[in-house]
C-alpha positions in Angstrom: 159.9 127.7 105.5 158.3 126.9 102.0 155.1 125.5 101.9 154.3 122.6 99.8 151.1 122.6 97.9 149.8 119.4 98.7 148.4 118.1 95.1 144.8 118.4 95.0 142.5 115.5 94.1 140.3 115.6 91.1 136.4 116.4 92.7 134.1 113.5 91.7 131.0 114.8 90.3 127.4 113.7 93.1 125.5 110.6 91.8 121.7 110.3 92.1 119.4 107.2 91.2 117.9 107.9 88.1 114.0 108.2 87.2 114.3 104.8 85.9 115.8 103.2 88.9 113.1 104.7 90.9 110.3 103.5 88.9 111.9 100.2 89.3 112.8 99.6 92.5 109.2 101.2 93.4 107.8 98.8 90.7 109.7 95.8 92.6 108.7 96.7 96.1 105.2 96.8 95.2 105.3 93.4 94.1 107.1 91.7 97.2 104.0 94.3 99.4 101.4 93.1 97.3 102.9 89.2 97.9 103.5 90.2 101.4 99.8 91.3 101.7 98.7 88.4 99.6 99.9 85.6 101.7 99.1 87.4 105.1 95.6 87.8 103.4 95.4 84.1 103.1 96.9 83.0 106.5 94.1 85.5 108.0 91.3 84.0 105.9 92.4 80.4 107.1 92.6 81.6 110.5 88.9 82.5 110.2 87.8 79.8 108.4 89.3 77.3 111.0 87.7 79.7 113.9 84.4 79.4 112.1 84.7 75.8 111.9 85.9 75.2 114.8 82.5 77.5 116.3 80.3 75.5 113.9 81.6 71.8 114.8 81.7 72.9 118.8 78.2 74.1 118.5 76.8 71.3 116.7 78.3 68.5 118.9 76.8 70.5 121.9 73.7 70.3 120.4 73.7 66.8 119.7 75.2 65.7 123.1 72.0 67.7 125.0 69.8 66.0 122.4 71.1 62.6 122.4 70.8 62.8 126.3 67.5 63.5 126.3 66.0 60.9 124.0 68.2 58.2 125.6 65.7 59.5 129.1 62.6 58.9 126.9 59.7 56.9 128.7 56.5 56.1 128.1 53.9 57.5 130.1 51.7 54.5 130.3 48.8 56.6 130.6 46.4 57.2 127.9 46.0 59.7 126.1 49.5 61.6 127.5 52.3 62.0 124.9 55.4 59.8 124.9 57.1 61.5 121.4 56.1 63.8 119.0 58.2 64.8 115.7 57.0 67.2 113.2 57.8 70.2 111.1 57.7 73.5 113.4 55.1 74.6 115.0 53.7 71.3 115.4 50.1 73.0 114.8 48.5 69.8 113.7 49.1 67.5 116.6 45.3 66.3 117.3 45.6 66.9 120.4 46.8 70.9 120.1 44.7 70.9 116.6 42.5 73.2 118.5 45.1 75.4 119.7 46.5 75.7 116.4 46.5 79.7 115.6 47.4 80.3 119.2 50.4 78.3 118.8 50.9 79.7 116.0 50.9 83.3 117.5 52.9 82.0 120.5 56.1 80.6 118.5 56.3 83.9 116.7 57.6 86.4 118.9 57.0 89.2 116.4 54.6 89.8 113.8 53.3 85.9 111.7 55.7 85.7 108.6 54.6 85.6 105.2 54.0 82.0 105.1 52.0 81.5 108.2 49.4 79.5 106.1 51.7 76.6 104.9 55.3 75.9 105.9 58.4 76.9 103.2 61.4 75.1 103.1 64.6 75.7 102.0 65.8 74.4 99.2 70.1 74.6 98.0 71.5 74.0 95.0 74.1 71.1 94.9 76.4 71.9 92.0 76.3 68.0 91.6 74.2 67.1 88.4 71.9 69.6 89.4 70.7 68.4 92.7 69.3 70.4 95.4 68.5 69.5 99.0 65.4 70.5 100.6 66.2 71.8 104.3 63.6 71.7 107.0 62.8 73.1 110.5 60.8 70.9 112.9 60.5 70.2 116.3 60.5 67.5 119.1 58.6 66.9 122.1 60.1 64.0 124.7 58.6 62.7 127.9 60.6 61.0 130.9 60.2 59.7 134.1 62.2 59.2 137.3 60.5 58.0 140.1 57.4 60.0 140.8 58.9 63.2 138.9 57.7 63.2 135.1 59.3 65.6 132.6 59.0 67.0 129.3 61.3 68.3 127.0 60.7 70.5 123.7 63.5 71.3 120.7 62.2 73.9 118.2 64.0 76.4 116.1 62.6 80.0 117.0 62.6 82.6 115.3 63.3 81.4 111.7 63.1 84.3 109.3 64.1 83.4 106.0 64.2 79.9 107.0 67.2 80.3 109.6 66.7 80.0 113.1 68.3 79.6 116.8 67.3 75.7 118.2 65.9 76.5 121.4 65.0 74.2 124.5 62.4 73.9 127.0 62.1 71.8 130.3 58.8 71.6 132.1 58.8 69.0 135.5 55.5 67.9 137.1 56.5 66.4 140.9 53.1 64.4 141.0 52.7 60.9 140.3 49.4 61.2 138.5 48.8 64.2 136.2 46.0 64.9 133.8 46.7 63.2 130.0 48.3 66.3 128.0 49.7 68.2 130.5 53.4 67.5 129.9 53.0 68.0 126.1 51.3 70.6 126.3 52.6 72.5 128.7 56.0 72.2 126.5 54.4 72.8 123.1 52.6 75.8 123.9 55.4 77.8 126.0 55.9 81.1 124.4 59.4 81.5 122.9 60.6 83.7 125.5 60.2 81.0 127.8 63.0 78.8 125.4 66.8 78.7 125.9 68.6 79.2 123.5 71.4 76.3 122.0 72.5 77.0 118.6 72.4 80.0 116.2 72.1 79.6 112.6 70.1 76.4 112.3 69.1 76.0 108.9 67.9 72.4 108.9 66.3 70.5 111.9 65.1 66.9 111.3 63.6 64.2 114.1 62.6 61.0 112.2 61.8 58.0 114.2 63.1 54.2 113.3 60.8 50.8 114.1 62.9 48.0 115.5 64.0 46.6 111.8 65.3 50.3 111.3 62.9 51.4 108.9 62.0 55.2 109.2 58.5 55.0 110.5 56.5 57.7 107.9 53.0 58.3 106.9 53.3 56.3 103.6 54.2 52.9 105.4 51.9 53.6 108.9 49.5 50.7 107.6 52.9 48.3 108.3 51.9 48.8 112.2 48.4 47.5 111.7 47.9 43.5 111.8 45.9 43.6 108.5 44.8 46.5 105.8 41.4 46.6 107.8 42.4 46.4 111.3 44.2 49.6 112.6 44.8 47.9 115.5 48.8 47.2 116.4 49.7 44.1 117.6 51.0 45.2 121.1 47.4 46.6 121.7 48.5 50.2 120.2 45.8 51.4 118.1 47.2 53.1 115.0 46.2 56.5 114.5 45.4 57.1 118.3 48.4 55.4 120.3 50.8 55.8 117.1 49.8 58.9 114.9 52.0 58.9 111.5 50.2 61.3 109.1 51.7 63.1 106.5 52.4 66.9 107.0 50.5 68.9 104.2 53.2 71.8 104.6 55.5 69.4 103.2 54.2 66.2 101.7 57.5 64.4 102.3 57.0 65.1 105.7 55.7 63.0 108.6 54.2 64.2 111.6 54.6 61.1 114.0 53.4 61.1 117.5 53.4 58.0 120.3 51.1 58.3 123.4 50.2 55.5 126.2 53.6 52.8 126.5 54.4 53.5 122.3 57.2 54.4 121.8 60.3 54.4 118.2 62.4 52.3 118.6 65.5 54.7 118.1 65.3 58.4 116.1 67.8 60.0 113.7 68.5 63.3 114.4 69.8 65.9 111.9 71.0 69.5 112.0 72.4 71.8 109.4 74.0 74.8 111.0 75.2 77.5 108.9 78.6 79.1 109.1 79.3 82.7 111.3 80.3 84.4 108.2 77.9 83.5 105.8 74.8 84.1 108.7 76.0 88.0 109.6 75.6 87.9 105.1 72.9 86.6 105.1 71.1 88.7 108.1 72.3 91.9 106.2 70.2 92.0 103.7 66.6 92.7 103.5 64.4 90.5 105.1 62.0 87.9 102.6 63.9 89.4 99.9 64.7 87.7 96.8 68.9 88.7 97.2 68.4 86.7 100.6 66.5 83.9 99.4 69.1 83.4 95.9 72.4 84.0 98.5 70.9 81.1 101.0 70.0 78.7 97.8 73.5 79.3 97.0 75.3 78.7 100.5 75.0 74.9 100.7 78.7 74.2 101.0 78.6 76.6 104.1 76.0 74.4 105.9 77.8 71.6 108.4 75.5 68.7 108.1 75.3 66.3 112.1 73.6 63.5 111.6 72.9 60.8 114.7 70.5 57.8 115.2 69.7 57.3 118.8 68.4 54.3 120.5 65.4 54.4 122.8 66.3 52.5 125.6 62.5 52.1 127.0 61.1 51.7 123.8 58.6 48.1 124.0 59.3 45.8 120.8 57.2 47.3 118.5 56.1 44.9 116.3 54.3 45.5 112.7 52.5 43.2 110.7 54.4 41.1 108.1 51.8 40.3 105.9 52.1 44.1 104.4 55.7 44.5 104.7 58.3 44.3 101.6 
């Protein structure tokens, strides 16, 4: 038998990518990662963004619900000289009635050591980016007295522990069972609490407003309070409220555009606008990373506007009297 040599196929030299394809196809999947990366960078920073909102606006209209359900309980005491409403920047040390009680109060909303500014009140103040304009944010506080039946009650709203001008809005409840109590102790009871004895509402208050409205609507402020006299000598208002006793509206000296309005006896506004600027998650953890009074935090908060959600709410008084003021001095 002869064997056949099967004829043998030509061997085909071994192909290898070149240095050139490498560097390319490396060069082209590193474009699609970093696109990859890119959007999944962006979905993840809506995600949060949305989540932050979505905290921010959830924790505001909290706020506001609890708020607007107190004032809509506001009565008047109908006892002289107890306090029906008091709105002012925070600590409301120059109430007349807690003017003595002043540096205690003082020492009492603080839980640690008195800031920096314990003699006069700073605000803060953000830049717009809109010709320049800047909005001055402020931190006060609200005290609100109800009755139901023979149980009176008393409600305070302050912003605690505001370092750097950012806070947590805290509230307090205080209930007396008996009809007749002595005139203050509600309000002060309330205003004087320590701040341990607050619950906490809302982080990262920035900006916490109370002004009160007349029946017309006008905001009722120390620079019209001689409108709720019956004439420029007679302080006297026409229900029988005596202005500057049974409706105190004198300007703040922390602030001058400030009012520090208070109604005692049966006064009471005839509604109040609330406001509250809460700052966003992110920009707060910022924020309380750096140094404390520093100039870095100041410039970063000046700077953070657009990351402050602005509520803003007018609320009847539903047991307000018609307060009337005197037309002869009104525009």
């Amino acid at each position: 038998m002869i064997a056949v040599n099967s004829p043998t196929r030509p061997t085909r030299p071994f192909r290898a990518f070149t240095l050139l394809e490498v560097m390319v196809s490396v060069a082209i999947m590193g474009v699609i990662v970093m696109a990859l990366y890119a959007v999944f960078n962006q979905t993840q920073r809506a995600l949060r963004a949305n989540s932050n909102q979505t905290d921010v606006l959830e924790g505001g209209r909290f706020a506001m619900a609890l708020l607007v359900t107190d004032l809509r309980s506001v009565t008047a005491a109908g006892v002289a000289p107890e306090t029906n409403f008091v709105a002012a920047l925070s600590p409301a040390i120059n109430v007349p009635i807690l003017s003595a009680l002043k540096d205690d109060l003082y020492s009492r909303y603080y839980v640690a050591s008195r800031p920096a500014d314990w003699s006069g009140y700073v605000p803060v103040v953000q830049s717009l980016n809109i010709r320049s304009e800047r909005r001055t944010n402020v931190l006060g506080e609200v005290f609100l007295h109800s009755r139901t039946g023979v149980r009176s009650s008393g409600v305070a709203y302050r912003v605690l522990n505001a370092r750097g001008g950012v806070g947590t809005l805290a509230r307090f409840a205080y209930e007396h069972t008996n009809r007749f109590v002595l005139p203050g102790t509600l309000s002060t009871a309330c205003l004087l609490q320590p701040a341990a004895s607050f619950a906490q509402v809302l982080d990262g208050v920035v900006h916490f407003r109370v002004q009160a409205f007349d029946p017309l609507g006008y905001p009722m402020t120390w620079l019209n309070r001689e409108w709720y006299g019956n004439a420029a000598g007679n302080r006297q208002a026409s229900l029988g409220y005596q202005l500057g006793v049974d409706v105190v509206l004198e300007r703040d000296p922390r602030v001058s555009t400030e009012t520090l309005a208070m109604f005692r006896s049966n006064a009471l506004p005839a509604a109040v606008e609330i406001e509250i600027g809460i700052l966003d998650p992110e920009s707060l953890a910022q924020f309380r990373a750096l140094p404390e009074g520093s100039v870095f935090a100041e410039r970063f908060l000046s700077n953070r506007a657009a990351q402050v959600q602005l509520f803003r709410q007018r609320v009847p008084i539903w047991q307000a009297p018609p307060l009337q003021s005197a037309q002869s001095v009104r525009p």
